[in-house]
Backbone atoms as SQL, in Angstrom:
CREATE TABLE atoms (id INTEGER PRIMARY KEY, chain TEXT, resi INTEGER, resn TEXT, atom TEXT, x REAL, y REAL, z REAL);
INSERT INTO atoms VALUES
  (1, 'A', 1, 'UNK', 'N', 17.106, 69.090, 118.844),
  (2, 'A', 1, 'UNK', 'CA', 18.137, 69.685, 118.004),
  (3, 'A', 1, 'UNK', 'C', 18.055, 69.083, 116.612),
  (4, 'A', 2, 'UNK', 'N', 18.186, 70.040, 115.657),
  (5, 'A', 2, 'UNK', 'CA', 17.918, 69.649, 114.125),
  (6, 'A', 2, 'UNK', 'C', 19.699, 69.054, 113.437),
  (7, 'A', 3, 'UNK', 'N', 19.240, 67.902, 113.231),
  (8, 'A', 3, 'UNK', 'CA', 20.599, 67.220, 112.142),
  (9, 'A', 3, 'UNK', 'C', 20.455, 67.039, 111.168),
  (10, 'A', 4, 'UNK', 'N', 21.560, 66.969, 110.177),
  (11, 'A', 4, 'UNK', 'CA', 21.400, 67.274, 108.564),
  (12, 'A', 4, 'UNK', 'C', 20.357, 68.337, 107.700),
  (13, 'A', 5, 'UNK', 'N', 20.499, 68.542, 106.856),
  (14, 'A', 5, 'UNK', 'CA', 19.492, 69.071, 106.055),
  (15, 'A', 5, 'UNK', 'C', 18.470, 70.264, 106.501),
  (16, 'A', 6, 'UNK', 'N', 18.445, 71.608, 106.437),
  (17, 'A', 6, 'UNK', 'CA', 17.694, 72.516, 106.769),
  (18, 'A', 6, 'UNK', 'C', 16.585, 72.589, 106.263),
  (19, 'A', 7, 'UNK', 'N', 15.320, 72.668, 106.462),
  (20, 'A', 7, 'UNK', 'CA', 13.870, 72.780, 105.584),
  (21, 'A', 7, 'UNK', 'C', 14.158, 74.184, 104.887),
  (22, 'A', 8, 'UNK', 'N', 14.130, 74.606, 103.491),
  (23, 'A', 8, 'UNK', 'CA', 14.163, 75.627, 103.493),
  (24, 'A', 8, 'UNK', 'C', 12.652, 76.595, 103.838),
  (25, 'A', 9, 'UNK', 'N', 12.790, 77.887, 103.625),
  (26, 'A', 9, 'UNK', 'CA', 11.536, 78.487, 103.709),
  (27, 'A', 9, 'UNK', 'C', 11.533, 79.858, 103.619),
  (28, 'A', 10, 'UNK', 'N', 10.841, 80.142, 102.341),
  (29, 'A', 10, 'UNK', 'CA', 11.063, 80.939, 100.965),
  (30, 'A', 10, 'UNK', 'C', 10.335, 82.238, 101.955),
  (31, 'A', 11, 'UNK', 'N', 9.381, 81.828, 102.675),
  (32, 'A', 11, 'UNK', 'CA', 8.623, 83.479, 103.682),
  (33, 'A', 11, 'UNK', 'C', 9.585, 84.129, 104.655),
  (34, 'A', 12, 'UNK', 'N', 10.504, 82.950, 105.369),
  (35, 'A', 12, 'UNK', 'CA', 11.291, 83.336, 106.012),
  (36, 'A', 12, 'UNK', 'C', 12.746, 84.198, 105.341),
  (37, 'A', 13, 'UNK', 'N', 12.854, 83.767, 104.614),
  (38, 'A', 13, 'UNK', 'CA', 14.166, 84.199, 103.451),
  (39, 'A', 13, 'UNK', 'C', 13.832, 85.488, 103.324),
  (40, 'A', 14, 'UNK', 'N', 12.560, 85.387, 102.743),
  (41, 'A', 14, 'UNK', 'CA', 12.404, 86.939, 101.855),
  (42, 'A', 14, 'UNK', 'C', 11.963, 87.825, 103.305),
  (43, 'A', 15, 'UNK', 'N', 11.946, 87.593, 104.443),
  (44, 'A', 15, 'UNK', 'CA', 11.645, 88.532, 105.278),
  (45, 'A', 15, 'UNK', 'C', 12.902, 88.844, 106.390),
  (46, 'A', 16, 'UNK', 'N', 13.935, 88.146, 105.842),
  (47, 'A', 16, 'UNK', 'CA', 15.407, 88.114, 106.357),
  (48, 'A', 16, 'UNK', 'C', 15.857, 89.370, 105.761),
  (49, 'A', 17, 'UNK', 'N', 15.788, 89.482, 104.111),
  (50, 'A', 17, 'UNK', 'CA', 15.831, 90.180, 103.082),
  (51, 'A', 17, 'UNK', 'C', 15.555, 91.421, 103.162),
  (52, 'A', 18, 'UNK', 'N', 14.413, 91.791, 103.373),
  (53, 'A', 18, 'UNK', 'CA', 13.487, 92.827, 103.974),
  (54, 'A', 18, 'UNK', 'C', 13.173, 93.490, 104.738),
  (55, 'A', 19, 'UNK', 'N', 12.639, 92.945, 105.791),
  (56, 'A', 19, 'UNK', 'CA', 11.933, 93.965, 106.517),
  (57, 'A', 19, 'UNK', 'C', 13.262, 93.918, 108.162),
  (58, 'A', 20, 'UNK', 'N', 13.200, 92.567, 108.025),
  (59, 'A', 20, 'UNK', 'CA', 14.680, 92.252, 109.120),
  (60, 'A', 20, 'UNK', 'C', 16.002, 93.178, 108.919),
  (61, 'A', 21, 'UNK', 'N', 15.845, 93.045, 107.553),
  (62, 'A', 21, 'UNK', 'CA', 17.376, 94.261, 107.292),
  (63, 'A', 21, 'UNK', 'C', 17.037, 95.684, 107.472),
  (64, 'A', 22, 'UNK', 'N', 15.789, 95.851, 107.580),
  (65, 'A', 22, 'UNK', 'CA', 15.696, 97.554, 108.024),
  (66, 'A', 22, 'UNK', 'C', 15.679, 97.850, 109.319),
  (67, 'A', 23, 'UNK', 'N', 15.032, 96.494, 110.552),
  (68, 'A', 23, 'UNK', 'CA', 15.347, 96.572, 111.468),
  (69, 'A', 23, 'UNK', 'C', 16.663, 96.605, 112.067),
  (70, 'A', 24, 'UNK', 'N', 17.160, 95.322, 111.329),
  (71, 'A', 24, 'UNK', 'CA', 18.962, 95.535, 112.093),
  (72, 'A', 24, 'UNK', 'C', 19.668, 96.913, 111.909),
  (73, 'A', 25, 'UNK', 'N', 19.427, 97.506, 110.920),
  (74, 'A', 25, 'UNK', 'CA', 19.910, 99.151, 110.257),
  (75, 'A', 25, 'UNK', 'C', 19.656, 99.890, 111.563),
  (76, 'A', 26, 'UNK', 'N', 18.793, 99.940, 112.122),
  (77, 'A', 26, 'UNK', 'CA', 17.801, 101.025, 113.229),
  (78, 'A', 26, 'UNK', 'C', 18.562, 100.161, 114.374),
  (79, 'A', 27, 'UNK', 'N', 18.757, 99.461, 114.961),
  (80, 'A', 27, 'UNK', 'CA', 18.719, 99.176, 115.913),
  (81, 'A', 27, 'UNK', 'C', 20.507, 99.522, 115.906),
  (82, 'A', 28, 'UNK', 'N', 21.149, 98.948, 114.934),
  (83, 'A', 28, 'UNK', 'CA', 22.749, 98.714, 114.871),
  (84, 'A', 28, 'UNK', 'C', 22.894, 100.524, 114.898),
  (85, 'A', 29, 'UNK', 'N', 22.676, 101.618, 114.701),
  (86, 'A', 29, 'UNK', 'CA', 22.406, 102.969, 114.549),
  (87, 'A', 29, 'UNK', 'C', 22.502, 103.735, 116.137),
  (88, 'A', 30, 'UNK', 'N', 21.016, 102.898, 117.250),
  (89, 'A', 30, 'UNK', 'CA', 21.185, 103.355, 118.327),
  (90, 'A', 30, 'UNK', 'C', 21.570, 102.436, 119.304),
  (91, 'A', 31, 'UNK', 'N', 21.949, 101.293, 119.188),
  (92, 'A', 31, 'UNK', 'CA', 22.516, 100.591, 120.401),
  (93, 'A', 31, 'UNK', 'C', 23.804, 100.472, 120.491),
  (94, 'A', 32, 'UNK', 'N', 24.934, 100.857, 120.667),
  (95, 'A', 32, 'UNK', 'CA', 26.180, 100.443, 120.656),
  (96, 'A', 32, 'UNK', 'C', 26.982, 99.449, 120.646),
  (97, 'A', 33, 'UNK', 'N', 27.488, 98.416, 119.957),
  (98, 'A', 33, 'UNK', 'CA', 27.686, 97.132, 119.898),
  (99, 'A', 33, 'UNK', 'C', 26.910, 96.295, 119.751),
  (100, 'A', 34, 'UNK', 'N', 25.781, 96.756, 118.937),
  (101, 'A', 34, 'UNK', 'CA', 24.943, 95.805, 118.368),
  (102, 'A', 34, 'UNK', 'C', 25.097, 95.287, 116.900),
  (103, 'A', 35, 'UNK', 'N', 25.559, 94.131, 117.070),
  (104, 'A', 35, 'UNK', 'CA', 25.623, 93.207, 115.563),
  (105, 'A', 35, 'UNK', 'C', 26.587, 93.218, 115.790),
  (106, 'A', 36, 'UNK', 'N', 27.684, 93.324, 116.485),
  (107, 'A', 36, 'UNK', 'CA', 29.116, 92.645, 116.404),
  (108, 'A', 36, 'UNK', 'C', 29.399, 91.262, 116.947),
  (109, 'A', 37, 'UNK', 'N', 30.178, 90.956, 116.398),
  (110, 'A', 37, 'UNK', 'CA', 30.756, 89.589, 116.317),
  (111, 'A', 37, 'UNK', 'C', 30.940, 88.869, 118.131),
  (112, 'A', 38, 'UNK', 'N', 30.453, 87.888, 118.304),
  (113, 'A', 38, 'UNK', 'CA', 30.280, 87.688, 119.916),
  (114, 'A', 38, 'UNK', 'C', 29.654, 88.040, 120.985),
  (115, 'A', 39, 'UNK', 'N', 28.654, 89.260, 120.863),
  (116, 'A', 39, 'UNK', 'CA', 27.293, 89.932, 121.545),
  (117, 'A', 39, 'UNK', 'C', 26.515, 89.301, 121.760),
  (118, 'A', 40, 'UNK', 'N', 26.387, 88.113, 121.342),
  (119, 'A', 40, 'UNK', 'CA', 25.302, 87.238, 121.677),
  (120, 'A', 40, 'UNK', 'C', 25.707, 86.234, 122.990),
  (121, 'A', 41, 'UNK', 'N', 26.669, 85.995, 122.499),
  (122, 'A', 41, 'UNK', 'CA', 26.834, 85.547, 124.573),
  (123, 'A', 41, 'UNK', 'C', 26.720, 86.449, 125.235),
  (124, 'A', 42, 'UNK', 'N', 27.005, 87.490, 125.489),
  (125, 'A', 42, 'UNK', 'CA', 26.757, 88.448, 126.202),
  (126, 'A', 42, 'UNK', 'C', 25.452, 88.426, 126.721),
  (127, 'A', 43, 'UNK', 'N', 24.576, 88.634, 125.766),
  (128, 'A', 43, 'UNK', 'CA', 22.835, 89.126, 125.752),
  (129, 'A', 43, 'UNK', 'C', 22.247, 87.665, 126.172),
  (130, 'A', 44, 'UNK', 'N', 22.115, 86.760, 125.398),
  (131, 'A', 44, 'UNK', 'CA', 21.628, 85.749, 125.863),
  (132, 'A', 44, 'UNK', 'C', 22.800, 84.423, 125.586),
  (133, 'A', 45, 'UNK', 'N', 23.268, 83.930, 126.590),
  (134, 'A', 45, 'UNK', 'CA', 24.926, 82.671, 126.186),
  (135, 'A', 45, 'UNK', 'C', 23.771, 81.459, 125.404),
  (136, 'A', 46, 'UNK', 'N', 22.545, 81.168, 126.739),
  (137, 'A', 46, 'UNK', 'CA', 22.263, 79.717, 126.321),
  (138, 'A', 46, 'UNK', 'C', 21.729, 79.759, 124.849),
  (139, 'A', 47, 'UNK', 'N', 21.306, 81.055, 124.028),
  (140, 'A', 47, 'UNK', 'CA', 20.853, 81.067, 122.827),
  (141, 'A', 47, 'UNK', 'C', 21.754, 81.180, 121.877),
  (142, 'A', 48, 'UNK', 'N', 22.873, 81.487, 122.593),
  (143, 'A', 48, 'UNK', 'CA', 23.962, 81.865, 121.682),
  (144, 'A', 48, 'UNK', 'C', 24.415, 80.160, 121.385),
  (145, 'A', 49, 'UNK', 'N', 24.667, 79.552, 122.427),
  (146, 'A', 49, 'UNK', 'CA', 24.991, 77.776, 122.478),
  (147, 'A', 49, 'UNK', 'C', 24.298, 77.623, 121.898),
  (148, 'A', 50, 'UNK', 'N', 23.047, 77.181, 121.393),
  (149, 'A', 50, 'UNK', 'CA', 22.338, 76.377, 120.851),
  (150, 'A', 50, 'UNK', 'C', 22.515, 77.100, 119.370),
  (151, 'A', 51, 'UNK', 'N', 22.353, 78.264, 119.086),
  (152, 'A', 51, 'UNK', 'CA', 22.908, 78.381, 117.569),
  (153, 'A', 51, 'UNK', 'C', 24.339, 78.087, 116.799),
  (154, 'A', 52, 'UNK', 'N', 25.258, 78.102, 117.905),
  (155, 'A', 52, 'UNK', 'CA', 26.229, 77.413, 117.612),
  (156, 'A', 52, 'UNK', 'C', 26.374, 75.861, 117.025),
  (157, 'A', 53, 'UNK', 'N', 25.482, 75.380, 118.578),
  (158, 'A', 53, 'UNK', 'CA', 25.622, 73.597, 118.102),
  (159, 'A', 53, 'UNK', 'C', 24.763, 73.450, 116.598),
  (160, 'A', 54, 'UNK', 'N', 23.761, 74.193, 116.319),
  (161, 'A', 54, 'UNK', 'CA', 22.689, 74.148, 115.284),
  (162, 'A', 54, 'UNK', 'C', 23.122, 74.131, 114.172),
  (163, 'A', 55, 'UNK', 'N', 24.615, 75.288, 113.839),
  (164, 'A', 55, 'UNK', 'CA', 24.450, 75.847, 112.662),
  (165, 'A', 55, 'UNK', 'C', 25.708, 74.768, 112.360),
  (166, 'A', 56, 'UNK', 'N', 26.435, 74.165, 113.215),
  (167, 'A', 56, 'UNK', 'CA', 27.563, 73.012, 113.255),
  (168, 'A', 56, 'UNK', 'C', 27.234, 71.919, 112.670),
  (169, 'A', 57, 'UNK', 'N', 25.925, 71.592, 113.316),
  (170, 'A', 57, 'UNK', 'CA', 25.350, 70.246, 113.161),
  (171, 'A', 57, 'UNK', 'C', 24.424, 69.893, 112.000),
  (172, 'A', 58, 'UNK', 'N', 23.717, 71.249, 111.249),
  (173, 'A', 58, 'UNK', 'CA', 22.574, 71.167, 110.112),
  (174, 'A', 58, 'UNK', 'C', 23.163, 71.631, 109.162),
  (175, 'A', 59, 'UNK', 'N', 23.124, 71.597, 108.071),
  (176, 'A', 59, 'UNK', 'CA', 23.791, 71.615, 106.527),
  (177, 'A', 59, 'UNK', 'C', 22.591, 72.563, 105.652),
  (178, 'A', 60, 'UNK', 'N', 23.001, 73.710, 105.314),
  (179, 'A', 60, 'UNK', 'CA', 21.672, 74.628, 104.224),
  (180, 'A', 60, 'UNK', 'C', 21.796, 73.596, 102.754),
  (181, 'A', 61, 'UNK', 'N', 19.734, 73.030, 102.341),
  (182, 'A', 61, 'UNK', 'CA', 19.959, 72.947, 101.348),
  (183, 'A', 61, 'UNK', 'C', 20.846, 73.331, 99.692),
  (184, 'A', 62, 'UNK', 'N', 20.710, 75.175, 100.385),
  (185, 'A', 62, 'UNK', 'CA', 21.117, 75.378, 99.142),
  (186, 'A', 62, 'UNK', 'C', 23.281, 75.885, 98.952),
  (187, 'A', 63, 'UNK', 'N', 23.472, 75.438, 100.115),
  (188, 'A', 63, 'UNK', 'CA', 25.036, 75.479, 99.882),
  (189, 'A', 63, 'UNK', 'C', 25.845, 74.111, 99.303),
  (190, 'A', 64, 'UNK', 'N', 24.662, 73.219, 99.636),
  (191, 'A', 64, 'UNK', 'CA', 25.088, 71.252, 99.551),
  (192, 'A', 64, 'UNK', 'C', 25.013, 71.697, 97.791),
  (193, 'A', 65, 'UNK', 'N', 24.780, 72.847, 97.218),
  (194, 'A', 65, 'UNK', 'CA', 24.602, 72.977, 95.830),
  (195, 'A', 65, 'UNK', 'C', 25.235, 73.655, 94.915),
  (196, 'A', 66, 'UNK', 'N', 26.250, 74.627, 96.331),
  (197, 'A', 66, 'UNK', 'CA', 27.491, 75.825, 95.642),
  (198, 'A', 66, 'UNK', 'C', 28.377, 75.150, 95.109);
């Protein structure tokens, strides 16, 4: 499990940006309750836990800067 400080990573960003947002569009379109708030326990819990503890426990470079 990752503590403090996130590595950033500028390929991953810009493909969050991109090509990820045209997927979530298509998918949120034909699956019903997809991308709402708490679906992820549902679909997978133990992945859903560990992004929880993750996003609790690691700090984004670039907010330590807002």
């Amino acid at each position: 499990m990752k503590y403090g400080i996130r590595t950033p990573s500028l390929k991953k960003s810009l493909s969050a940006r991109t090509a990820g947002r045209a997927k979530r569009a298509v998918k949120k379109a034909f699956i019903p309750g997809y991308g709402r708030k708490g679906m992820g326990w549902l679909t997978n819990p133990r992945k859903a836990a560990y992004n929880k503890i993750y996003h609790k426990t690691s700090v984004s470079l670039f907010k330590m800067f807002k």
